[in-house]
C-alpha positions in Angstrom: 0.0 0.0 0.0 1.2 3.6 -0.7 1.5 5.8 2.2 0.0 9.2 2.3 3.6 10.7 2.5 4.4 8.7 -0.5 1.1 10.0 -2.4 2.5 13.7 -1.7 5.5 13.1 -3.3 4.7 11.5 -6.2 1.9 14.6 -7.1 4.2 17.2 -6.0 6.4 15.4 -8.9 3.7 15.2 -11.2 3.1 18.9 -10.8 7.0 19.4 -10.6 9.0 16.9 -12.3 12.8 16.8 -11.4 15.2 18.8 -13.7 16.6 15.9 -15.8 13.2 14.9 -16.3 10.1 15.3 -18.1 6.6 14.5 -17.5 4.6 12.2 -19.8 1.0 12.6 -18.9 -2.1 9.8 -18.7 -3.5 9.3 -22.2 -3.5 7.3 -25.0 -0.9 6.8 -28.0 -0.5 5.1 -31.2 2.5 2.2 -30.4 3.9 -0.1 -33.4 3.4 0.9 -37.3 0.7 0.8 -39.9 0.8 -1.4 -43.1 0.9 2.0 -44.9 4.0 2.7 -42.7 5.7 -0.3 -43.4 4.6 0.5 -47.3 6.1 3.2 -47.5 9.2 2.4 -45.7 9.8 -0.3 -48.4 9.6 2.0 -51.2 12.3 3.8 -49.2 14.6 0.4 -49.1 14.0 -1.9 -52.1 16.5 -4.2 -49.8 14.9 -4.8 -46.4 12.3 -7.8 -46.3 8.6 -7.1 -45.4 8.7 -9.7 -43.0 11.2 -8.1 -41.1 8.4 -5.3 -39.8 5.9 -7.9 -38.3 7.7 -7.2 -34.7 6.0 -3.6 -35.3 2.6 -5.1 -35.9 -0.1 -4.4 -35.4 -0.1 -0.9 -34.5 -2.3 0.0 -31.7 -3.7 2.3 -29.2 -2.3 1.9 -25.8 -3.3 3.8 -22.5 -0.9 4.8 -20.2 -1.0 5.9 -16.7 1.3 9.3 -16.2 4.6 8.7 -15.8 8.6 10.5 -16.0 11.1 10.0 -18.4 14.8 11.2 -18.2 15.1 14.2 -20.5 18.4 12.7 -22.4 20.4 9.2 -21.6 22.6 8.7 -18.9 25.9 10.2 -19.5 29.6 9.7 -18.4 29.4 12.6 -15.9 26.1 10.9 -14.1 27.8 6.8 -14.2 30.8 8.2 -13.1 29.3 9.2 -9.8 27.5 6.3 -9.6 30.8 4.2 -9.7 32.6 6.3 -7.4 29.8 6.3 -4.7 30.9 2.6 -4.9 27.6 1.4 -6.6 29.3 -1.9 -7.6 29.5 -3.3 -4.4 26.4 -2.2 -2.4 23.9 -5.2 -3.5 20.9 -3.4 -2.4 20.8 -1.9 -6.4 21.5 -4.8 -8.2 18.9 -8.0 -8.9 19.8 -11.3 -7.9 20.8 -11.9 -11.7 22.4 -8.9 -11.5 24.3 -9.6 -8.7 25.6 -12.8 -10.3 26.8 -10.9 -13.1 29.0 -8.7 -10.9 30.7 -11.5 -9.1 31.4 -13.2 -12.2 32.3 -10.8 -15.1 34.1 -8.2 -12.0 32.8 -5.2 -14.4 35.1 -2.2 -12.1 37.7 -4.2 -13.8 36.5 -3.7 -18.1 37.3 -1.6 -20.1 33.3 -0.7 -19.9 33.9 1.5 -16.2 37.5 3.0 -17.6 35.4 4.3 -20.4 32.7 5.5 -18.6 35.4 7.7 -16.4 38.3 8.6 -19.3 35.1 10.0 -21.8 33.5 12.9 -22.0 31.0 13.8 -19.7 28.1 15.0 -21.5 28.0 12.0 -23.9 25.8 9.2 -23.0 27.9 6.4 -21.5 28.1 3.3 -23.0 29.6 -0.4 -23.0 27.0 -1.0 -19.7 25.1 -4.3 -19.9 21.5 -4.5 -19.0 22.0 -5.6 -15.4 24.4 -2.7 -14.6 21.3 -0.3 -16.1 19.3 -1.7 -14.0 21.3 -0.9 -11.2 22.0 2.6 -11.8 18.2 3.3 -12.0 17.8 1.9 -8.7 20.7 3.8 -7.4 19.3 6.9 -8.8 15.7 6.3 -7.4 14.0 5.9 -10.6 14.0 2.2 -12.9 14.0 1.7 -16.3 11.7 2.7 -19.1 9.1 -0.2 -20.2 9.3 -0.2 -24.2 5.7 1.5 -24.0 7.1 4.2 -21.6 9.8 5.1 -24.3 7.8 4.5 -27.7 5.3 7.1 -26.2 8.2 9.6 -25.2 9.8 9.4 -28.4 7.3 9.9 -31.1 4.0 11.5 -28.4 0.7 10.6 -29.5 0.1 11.2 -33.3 1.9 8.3 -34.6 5.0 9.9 -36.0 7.8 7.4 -37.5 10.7 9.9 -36.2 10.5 11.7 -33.0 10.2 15.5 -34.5 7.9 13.9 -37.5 7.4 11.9 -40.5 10.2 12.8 -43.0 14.1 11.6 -42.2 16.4 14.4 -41.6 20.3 13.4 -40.8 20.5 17.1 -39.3 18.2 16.3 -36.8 20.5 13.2 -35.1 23.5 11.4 -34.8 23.1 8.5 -37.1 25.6 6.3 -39.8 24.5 9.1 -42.2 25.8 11.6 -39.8 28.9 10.1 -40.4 29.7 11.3 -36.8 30.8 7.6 -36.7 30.8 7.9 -32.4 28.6 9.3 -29.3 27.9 12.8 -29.1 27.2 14.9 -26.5 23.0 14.3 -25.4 21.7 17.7 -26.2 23.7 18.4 -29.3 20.7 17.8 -31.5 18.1 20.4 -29.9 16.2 20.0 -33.1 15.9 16.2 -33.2 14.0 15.9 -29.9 10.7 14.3 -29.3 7.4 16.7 -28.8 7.4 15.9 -24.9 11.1 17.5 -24.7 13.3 14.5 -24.9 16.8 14.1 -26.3 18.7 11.8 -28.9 15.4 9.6 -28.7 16.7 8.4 -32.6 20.3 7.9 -32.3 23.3 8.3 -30.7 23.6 5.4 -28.6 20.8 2.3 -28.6 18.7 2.3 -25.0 17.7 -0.4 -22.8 14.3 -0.6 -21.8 12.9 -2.9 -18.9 10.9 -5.5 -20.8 11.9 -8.5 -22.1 12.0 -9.1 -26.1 8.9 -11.2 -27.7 8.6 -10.6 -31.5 4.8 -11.5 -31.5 4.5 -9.4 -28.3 2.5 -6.4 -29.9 -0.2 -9.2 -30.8 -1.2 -10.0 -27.2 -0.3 -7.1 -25.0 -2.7 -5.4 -22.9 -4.1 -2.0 -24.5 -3.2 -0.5 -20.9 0.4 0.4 -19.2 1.6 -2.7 -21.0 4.9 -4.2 -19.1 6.2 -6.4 -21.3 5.9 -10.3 -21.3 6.4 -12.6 -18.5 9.7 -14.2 -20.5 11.6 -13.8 -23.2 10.7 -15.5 -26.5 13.4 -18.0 -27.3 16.2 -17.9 -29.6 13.9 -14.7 -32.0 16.5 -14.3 -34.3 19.6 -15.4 -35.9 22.8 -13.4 -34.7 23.4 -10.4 -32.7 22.2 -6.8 -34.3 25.6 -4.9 -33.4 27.1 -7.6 -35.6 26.0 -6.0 -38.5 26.2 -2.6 -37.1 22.4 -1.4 -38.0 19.4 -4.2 -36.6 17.2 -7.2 -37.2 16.3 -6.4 -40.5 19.5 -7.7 -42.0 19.6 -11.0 -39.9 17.4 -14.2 -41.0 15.4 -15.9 -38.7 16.4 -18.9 -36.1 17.1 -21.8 -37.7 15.7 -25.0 -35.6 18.8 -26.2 -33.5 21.0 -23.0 -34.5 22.8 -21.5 -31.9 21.2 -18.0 -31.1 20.6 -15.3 -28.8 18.4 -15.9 -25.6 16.8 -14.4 -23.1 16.8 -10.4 -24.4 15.6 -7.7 -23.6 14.4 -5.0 -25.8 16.4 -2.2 -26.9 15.1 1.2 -28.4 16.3 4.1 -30.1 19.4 3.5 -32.8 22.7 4.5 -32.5 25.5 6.4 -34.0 26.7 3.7 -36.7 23.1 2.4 -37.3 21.6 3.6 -40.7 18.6 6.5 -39.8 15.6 6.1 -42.6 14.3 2.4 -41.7 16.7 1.3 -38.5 16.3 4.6 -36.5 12.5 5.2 -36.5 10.4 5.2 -33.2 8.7 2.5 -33.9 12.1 0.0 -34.2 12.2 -3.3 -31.6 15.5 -4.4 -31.5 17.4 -6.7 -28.4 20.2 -8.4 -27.2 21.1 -10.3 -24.2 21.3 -8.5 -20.4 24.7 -9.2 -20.3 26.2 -7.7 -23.3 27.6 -4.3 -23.7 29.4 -2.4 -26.5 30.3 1.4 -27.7 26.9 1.7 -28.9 24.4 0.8 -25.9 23.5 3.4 -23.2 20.0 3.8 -21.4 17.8 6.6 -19.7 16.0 5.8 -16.8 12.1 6.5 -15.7 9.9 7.3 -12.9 6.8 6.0 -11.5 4.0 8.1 -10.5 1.0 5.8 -9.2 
C-alpha cells in the first residue's frame, strides 16, 4: 500500500518533475506501425524484407497511466558518480541476476567502467550491460523505461515514425549518415528531440528498456500500461544486431537447433553507426542479451507516479 507521505511526493512530482526529467501525462498513443508505414518504408529500401516489420505489428492504441522519463540518456558525468559512490558493491541496487553478473564478469575491472570515467562527460555512456542499467536506476531512485514508456516519449501521441515527425532528416541526429561515426554529446541535437522534450530519442547510442523481447508481443499485449511479457521469447532471431552494425532487418530468422541469442531484452532508439531512414525510426524493436555491452548501448531511466 502507498503511504499518504508517499502519495505527496509523487503529485508534487507530477506537478514538478525533477530537472533531468520530463513528464509524460495519462492518455492514449498510437504504439507499433501501420501497413501503410511499413509500405512506405519499403519504397524507401528496395533491400529490407517485409517480413522483417511484423515485430512492429499491429499498431495499436495503448493507455498509459502518467509517468517520467529522463530528459536525455545517462551520461559519463552521471555513471561516473555512480561508480565512485561505490555502486558496484552495495547489493541493495543490483537484482539477484544482476548480482551474479557482478561477481562473475568483476565489471570495475572492463574496459566498460575505464570508459565510462576517461570520456567525456556529456555523452551518453556506453559499453553497460542490462544488469548494470538496472542498477543505476535503482541507485538513482528511478528504474528503467518499459518499451511502451519510451515508444510514447519518443514519437508523443500522433503516430509519427521519427521523434520531431514523419520525414528523415540526418540534421536532426547522430546516425551512420551523420557520419559522426561515435557518441555525441546528449543535447547536441536540440532540433531532433521528441514533442514531450526528450533528447537523442533516434540515435546516438541504442537504449535499454525494462521489458523482455517477444517478437509476437504487440499481438497479445494489454491496451493499458503494458509491461512487457512474462519471458523472453526464445532464440527470436539469428545473430546479434551490433554484428552487422544497423538491426534485425538484416539477420534471418532462427534456424531449428542454431545457436542463437536468448533471453533479451528490448532495446530502443538507434545509435551512431546504425543507418537513420528504416533502422532509426520510433517504432524499431531491437534486443540483445542483459549481459552484453558495446560502444553503442546506453540507457535513460524513468519514474513511476501511481
Amino acid at each position: 500500500m502507498i503511504s499518504f507521505e508517499d502519495m505527496v511526493i509523487k503529485s508534487d512530482m507530477k506537478q514538478n518533475p525533477p530537472e533531468d526529467m520530463v513528464l509524460i501525462p495519462e492518455g492514449p498513443f498510437l504504439m507499433g506501425s501501420t501497413e501503410e508505414d511499413i509500405k512506405k518504408l519499403l519504397e524507401l529500401d528496395k533491400n529490407v524484407e517485409a517480413s522483417r516489420f511484423d515485430v512492429e505489428v499491429p499498431q495499436r492504441e495503448v493507455y498509459m497511466s502518467a509517468y517520467l522519463i529522463d530528459k536525455s540518456p545517462i551520461t559519463n558525468a552521471e555513471y561516473k558518480k555512480f561508480i565512485e559512490s561505490g555502486g558496484y558493491k552495495q547489493r541493495d541496487f543490483w537484482s539477484d541476476a544482476g548480482w551474479d553478473y557482478v561477481q562473475q564478469v568483476k565489471p570495475l575491472d572492463s574496459d566498460g567502467v575505464h570508459s565510462a570515467m576517461d570520456s567525456e562527460d556529456d555523452c551518453p555512456v556506453v559499453n553497460v550491460s542490462w544488469y548494470e542499467a538496472e542498477a543505476f536506476a535503482k541507485y538513482a531512485g528511478k528504474r528503467l523505461p518499459t518499451e511502451a514508456e519510451w515508444e510514447k516519449a519518443a514519437r508523443g501521441t500522433d503516430g509519427r515514425i521519427y521523434p520531431w515527425g514523419n520525414e528523415f532528416d540526418k540534421a536532426k541526429l547522430n546516425c551512420a549518415e551523420s557520419k559522426i561515426e561515435k557518441p555525441t554529446p546528449v543535447t547536441k541535437f536540440p532540433d531532433g528531440i521528441s514533442g514531450y522534450g526528450c533528447f537523442d530519442m533516434a540515435g546516438n547510442v541504442w537504449e535499454w528498456t525494462a521489458d523482455w523481447f517477444d517478437s509476437q508481443y504487440y499481438s497479445s499485449a494489454p491496451d493499458r500500461d503494458p509491461q512487457g511479457p512474462v519471458k523472453a521469447e526464445d532464440k527470436p532471431f539469428f545473430g546479434r544486431p551490433e554484428d552487422v552494425g544497423t538491426s534485425i532487418y538484416e539477420l534471418e530468422p532462427a534456424a531449428a537447433g542454431s545457436s542463437t541469442l536468448s533471453d533479451c531484452k528490448v532495446l530502443r532508439g538507434g545509435s551512431w553507426n546504425g543507418g537513420g531512414v528504416i533502422h532509426i525510426r520510433c517504432a524499431n524493436r531491437d534486443y540483445d542479451e542483459p549481459d552484453y555491452k558495446n560502444d553503442t548501448i546506453g540507457f535513460r531511466c524513468a519514474g513511476s507516479l501511481i
